[in-house]
Each structure stands twice: as C-alpha cells, then as structure tokens.
C-alpha positions in Angstrom: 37.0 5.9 -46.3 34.9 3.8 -48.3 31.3 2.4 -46.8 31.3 -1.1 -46.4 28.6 -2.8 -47.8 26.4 -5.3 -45.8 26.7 -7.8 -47.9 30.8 -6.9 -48.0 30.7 -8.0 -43.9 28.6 -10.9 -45.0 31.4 -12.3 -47.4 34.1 -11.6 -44.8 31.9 -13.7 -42.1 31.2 -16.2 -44.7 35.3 -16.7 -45.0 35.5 -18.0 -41.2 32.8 -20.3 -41.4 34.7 -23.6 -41.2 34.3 -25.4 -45.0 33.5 -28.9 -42.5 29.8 -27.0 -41.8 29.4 -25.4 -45.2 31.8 -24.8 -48.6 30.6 -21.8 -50.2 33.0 -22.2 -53.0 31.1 -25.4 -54.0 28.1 -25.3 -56.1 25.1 -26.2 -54.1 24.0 -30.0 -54.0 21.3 -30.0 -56.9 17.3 -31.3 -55.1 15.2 -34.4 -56.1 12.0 -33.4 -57.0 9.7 -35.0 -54.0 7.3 -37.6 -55.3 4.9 -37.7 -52.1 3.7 -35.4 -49.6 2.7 -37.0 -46.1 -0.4 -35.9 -43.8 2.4 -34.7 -41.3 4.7 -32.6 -44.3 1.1 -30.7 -44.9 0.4 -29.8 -41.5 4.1 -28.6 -41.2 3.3 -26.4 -44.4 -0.1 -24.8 -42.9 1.4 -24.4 -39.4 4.7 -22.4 -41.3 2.1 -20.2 -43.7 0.3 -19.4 -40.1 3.3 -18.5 -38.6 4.6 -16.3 -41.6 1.0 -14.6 -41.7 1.0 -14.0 -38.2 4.5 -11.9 -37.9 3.2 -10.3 -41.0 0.3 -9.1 -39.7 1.7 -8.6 -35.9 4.1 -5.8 -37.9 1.2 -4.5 -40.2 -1.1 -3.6 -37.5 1.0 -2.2 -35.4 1.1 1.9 -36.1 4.5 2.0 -37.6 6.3 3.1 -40.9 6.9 0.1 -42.4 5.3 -2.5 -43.8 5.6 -6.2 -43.9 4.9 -7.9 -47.8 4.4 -11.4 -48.7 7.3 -12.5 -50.8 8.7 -15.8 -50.0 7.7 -18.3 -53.3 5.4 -20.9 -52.2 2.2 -22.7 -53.6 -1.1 -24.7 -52.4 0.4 -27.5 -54.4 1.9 -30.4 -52.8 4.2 -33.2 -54.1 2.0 -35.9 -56.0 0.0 -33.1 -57.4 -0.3 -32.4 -60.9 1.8 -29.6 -62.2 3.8 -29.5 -58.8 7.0 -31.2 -60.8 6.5 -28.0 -62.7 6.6 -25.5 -59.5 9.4 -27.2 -58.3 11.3 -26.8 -60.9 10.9 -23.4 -61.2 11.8 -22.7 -57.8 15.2 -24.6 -57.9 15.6 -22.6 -61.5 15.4 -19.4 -59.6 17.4 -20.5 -56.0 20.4 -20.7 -58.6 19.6 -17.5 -60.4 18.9 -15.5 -57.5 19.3 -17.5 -54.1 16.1 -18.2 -51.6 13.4 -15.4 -51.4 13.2 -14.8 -47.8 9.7 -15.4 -46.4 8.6 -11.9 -45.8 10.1 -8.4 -46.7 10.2 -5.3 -44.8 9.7 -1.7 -46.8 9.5 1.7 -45.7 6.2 3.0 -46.6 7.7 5.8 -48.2 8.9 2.9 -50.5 5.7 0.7 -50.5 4.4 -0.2 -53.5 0.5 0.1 -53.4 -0.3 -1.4 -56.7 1.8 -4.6 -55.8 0.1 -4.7 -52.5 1.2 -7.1 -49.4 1.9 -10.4 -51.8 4.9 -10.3 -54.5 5.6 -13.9 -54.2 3.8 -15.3 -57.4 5.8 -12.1 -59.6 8.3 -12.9 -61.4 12.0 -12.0 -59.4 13.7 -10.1 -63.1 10.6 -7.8 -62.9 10.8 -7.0 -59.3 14.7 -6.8 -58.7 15.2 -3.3 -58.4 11.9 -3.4 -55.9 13.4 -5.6 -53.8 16.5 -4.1 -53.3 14.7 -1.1 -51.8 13.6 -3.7 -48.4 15.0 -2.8 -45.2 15.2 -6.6 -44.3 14.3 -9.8 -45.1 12.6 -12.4 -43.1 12.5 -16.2 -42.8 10.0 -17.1 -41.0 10.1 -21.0 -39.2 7.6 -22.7 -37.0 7.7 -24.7 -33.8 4.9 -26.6 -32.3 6.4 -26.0 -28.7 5.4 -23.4 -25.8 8.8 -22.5 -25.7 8.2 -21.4 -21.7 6.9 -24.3 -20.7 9.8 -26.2 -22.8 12.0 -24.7 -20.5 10.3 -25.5 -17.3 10.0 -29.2 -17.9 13.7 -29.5 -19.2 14.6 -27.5 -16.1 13.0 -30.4 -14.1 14.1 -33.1 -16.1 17.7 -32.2 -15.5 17.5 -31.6 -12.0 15.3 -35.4 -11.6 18.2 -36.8 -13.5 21.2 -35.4 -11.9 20.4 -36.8 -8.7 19.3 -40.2 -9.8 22.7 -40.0 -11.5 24.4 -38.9 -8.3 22.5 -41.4 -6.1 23.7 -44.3 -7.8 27.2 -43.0 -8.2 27.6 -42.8 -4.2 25.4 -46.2 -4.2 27.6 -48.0 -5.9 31.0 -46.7 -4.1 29.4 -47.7 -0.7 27.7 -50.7 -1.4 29.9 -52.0 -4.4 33.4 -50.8 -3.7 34.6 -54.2 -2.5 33.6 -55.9 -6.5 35.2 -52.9 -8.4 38.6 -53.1 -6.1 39.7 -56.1 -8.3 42.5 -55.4 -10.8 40.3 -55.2 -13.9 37.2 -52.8 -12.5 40.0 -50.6 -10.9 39.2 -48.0 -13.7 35.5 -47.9 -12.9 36.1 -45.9 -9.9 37.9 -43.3 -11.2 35.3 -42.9 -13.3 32.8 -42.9 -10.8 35.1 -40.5 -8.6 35.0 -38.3 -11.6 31.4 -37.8 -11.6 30.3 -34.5 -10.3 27.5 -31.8 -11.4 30.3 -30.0 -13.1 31.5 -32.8 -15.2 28.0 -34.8 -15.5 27.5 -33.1 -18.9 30.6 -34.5 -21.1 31.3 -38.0 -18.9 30.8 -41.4 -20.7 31.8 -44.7 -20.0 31.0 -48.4 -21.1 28.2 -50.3 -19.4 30.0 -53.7 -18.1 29.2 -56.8 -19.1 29.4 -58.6 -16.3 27.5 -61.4 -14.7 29.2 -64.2 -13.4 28.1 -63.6 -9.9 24.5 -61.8 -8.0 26.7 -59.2 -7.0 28.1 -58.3 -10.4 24.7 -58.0 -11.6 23.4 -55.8 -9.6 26.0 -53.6 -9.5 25.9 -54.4 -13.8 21.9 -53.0 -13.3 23.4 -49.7 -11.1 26.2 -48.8 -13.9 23.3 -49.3 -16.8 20.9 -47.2 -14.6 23.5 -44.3 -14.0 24.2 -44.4 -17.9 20.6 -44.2 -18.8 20.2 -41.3 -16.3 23.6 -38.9 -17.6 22.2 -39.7 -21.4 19.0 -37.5 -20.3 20.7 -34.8 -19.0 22.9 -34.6 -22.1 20.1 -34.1 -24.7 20.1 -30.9 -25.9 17.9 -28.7 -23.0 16.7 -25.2 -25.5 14.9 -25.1 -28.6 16.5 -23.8 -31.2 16.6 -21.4 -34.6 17.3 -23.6 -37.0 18.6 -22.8 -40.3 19.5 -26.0 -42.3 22.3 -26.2 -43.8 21.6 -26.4 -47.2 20.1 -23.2 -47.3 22.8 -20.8 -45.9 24.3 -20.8 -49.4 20.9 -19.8 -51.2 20.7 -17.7 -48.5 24.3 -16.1 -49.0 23.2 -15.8 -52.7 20.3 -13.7 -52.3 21.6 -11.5 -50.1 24.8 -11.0 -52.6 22.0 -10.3 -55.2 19.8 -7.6 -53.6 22.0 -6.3 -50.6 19.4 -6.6 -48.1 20.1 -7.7 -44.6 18.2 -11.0 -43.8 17.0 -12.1 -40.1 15.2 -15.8 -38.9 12.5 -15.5 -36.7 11.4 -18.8 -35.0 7.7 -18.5 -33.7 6.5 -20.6 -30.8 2.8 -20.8 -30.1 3.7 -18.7 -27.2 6.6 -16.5 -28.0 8.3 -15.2 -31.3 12.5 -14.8 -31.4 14.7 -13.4 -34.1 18.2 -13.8 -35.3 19.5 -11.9 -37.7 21.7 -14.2 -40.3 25.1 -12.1 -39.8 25.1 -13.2 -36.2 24.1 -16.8 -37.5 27.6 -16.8 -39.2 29.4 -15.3 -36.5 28.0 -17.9 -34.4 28.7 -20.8 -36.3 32.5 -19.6 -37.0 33.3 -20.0 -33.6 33.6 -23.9 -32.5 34.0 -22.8 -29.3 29.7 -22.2 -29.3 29.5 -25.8 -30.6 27.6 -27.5 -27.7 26.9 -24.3 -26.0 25.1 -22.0 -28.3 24.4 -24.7 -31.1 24.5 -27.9 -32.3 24.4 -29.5 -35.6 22.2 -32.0 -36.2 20.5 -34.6 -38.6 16.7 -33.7 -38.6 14.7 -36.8 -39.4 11.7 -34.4 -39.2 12.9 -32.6 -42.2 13.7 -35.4 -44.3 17.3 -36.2 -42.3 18.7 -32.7 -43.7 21.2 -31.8 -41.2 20.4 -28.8 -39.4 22.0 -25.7 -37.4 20.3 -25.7 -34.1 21.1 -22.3 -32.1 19.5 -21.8 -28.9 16.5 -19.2 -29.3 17.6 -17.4 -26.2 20.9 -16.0 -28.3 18.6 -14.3 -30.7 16.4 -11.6 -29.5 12.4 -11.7 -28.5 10.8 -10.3 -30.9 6.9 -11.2 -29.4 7.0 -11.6 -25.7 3.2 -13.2 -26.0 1.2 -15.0 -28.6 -2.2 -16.1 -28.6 -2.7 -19.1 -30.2 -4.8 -19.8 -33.4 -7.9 -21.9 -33.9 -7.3 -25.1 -35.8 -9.1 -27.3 -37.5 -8.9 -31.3 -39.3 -9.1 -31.2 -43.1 -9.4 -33.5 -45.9 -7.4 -33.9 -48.9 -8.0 -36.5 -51.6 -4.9 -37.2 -53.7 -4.1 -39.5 -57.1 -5.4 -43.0 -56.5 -7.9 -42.0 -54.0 -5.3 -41.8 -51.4 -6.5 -39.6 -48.7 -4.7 -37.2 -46.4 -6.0 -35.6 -43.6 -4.2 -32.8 -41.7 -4.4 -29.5 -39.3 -5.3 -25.9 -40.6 -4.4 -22.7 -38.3 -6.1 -19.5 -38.5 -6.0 -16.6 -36.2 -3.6 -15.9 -33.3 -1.7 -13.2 -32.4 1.5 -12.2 -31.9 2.7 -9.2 -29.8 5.9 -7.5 -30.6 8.1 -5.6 -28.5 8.6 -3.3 -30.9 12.1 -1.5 -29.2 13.5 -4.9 -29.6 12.0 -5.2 -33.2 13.8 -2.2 -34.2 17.2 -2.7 -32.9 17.5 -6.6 -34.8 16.5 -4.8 -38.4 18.9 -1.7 -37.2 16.3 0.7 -37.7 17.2 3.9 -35.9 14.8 6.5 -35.5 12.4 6.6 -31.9 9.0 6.7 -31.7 7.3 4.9 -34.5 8.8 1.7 -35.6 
C-alpha cells in the first residue's frame, strides 16, 4: 500500500474547503506595495517578533532534541523606508515561487545545521530547499495583546449581565405593555418576545419599532431598543481566536506542496500560548456546520480590513499553560519628512510549554525528551 504523503492529505482537505472561503485553483490576488507604516503597524510588528522569539526560545531551552530556527523572511524596514519597495518585492517574488516561509522551523538536532545556526531567514530559499525539507514542522507564529484567561472571565460576565437585562425587559414588557402590542399590527411583536429564551437568545433579531404617537408607545419604543441593544452584546463573538487570514492559506498551501513539511499556528497571549496545526485548520473550515461555533469569518480592520478566519483558541491545543510577560519600552522613529513615530518595544518574557502537549500537535512520537 502506498504511504500517503502529508502534503497528499493536505490536497484532499484542501478539495472540501468550500471555493466561497478560498479558490485554490485561482491564482492568488497580487499585493500593493504599502506606502506608509503607522505607530500602531510597528508596535504590531515588535509585539509579533517577541512573540516568535519567545516560542523559539521557550523550545530551545528546554532539554529536548530538537531545535527551533529562525526562518520566517522579515526585515527592520518598514513601509516609507528607503529600499523597503525593494524587500517587498522580493518577498511577493518568492510567496509565488515557493509559498509563505512559516515563522519558525523545527529540526531534529541530528539534522541541525551548526554552521547556519538558529536564523535562515535572510538566506536565499534555492540554496536552502533541500535543508528545509528535512524540518519536522513549521510554525507561524501570531500575537494577541489579550490575557486570554481573563478574556474569558469578563466575557463570561458580560453575557450573564446581558442575558438578564435582556430577559428582564422581555417579561417587562409582556406585563406592563401587553395591552399596546394586542392591537392588530404589534400582534407579531409578541411572538417574538414569547420566543425569547436563553436557548434562543443567541440567533433572535427583530426590528426596533418606530413608534411614537402616544407616552405609552414610547416607552415601550425605549424597552424594545433597550432589549435589542442588550441581545447584540451577547452575540458578539465571546473566545479569541487563531486567526489565519485568508489570503494566506494559499501561500501557505504552496509551501507546504513545496517542501512537504507539516505546518502548525500558534497564537501567543501574554498569558498563555495555543497551537493549531493547519490540517485541522482545513478540516475545520470544510465544515459549515463549525461556522458560528468554532469560527467565524471576519473583516479585520486591524489588519488593513483583510478578512480573516477566526477559530476559537480553545479548539487548538495549549501549547504554554503560563507566560510571563516581557518588559517594554516607548521608542522613537524618525521617518522621511521629519515625520515621527513612536511605538512599544518587548523584550523578555517567558513562555512555559507543556511539552506532552507540544509533542503530540508536531506528531513527534518518542517519550521522554521532546
């Protein structure tokens, strides 16, 4: 029986992922080159490089044989800077040659190669290739500026707060109301109202009226806006999320076809560090039936409104159950013109795997050591 491959199970996944979320038989949309960085795109940029040096160095300094190498391609240089058209360039050159270098890569240290050390990401990919392909896994690493516990706690509260303001001025207004909405054309808004329960509180919607020909109608006009207002809160998304954006699952898909090396996301939190590996990222998304549940898709206006895959941390697997957070610091940066940009450094921090759980996302079989 032939082996299959893991990037053969990563072309069959890649067939169910509905075509409305992402085509892979059309070419990738081609990038504008970004003319100006922002104070708040820079501080994104340190807090990811933190984040990426801190799994790196959570996985190098813990006794293990493997080691964790510095390969994703990136640069100091920022858009307005001169020669960053240049860098850019280059790096949407080589997402079409040979898809998106994953952040970090992960090599046996049998396999280790001591005179390229723990950073390959400024080396050309054609002289590296058949390095590469000896990696036990790749890693893209992404950042959130949450404590993903205490997230949790407060959204926890939040929802309970709201669902029983909601519920209170459901029953308000069928005591105190009933008599207004019994005429012919409010019938409907007690069945709605009737339909309200913490079961169905989640997916219910309805029209605010616009009534006010009378006190009564608007007050109980007020009550209707104030129970909308209250359901709209508890149907915000309530996890935080690995988030892939979508236009990088095909450069993703491309690299792995290139090198055949299994490829994980690892959101870390300043408290906490989850991975997901990306072949349960596209079993995932192939099911609509997790759309709402386990995910969402949505239009990040943090990330220049690039719609984004948003799948709740909590399916993926912890990969540091603590981290201690880094020191930070303000810094100056004077661009073209004299236009000045001041944003946050990190440095320092640490992350501390649960190295069982470590080695079961990357597959890596043996006991003992990592």
């Amino acid at each position: 029986m032939a082996v299959t491959s893991y990037f053969d199970r990563i072309r069959e996944l890649a067939k169910s992922v509905p075509s409305e979320l992402v085509d892979f038989e059309q070419p990738r949309d081609q990038a504008r080159t970004p003319t100006q960085a922002s104070s708040n795109f820079i501080t994104n940029k340190e807090q990811g490089d933190w984040a990426e040096t801190l799994v790196a160095r959570a996985i190098n300094e813990t006794p293990s044989n493997f080691v964790a190498v510095k390969y994703g391609k990136s640069d100091d240089l920022v858009a307005g800077e001169e020669g960053f058209d240049i860098f850019y360039q280059a790096f949407q050159d080589e997402l079409d040659a040979i898809g998106k270098r994953p952040d970090l890569l992960i090599f046996k240290k049998a396999d280790f190669d001591e005179r390229l050390s723990f950073d390959i990401s400024h080396i050309r990919h054609d002289i590296i290739t058949d390095y590469v392909k000896k990696a036990v896994a790749g890693i893209e690493v992404r950042s959130s500026a949450f404590l993903i516990d205490q997230y949790e706690k407060t959204m926890q509260s939040r929802t309970e707060r709201f669902t029983q303001i909601a519920l209170t001025t459901k029953d308000l207004i069928l005591s105190d109301f009933l008599d207004v909405l019994q005429h012919p054309s409010r019938l409907s808004y007690i069945d709605i109202l009737n339909g309200i329960t913490t079961k169905t509180i989640n997916v219910v919607d309805f029209r605010v009226p616009n009534w006010g020909s009378s006190e009564r109608l608007i007050q109980v006009k007020g009550l209707f806006k104030q129970l909308k207002a209250a359901i709209k809160e508890i149907q915000k998304r309530d996890y935080l999320s690995i988030t892939p954006k979508v236009e990088d699952l095909k450069v993703v898909y491309k690299w792995i076809e290139t090198f055949n090396v299994p490829h994980f996301y690892f959101q870390v939190f300043f408290d906490k560090v989850y991975g997901i590996s990306f072949e349960q990222i596209f079993q995932i998304i192939s099911n609509s039936d997790n759309e709402g549940i386990i995910f969402s898709v949505e239009t990040d206006t943090k990330n220049q409104n690039k719609t984004t895959i948003k799948i709740n941390s909590k399916a993926g697997t912890l990969i540091a159950s603590k981290v201690d957070e880094p020191s930070h610091k303000s810094v100056r940066k004077e661009m073209g013109r004299g236009r000045l940009l001041f944003y946050v450094t990190f440095k320092g921090g640490t992350a501390y795997l649960d190295v069982d759980n470590l080695r079961d996302i990357i597959g890596i079989q043996e006991t003992g050591l990592l």
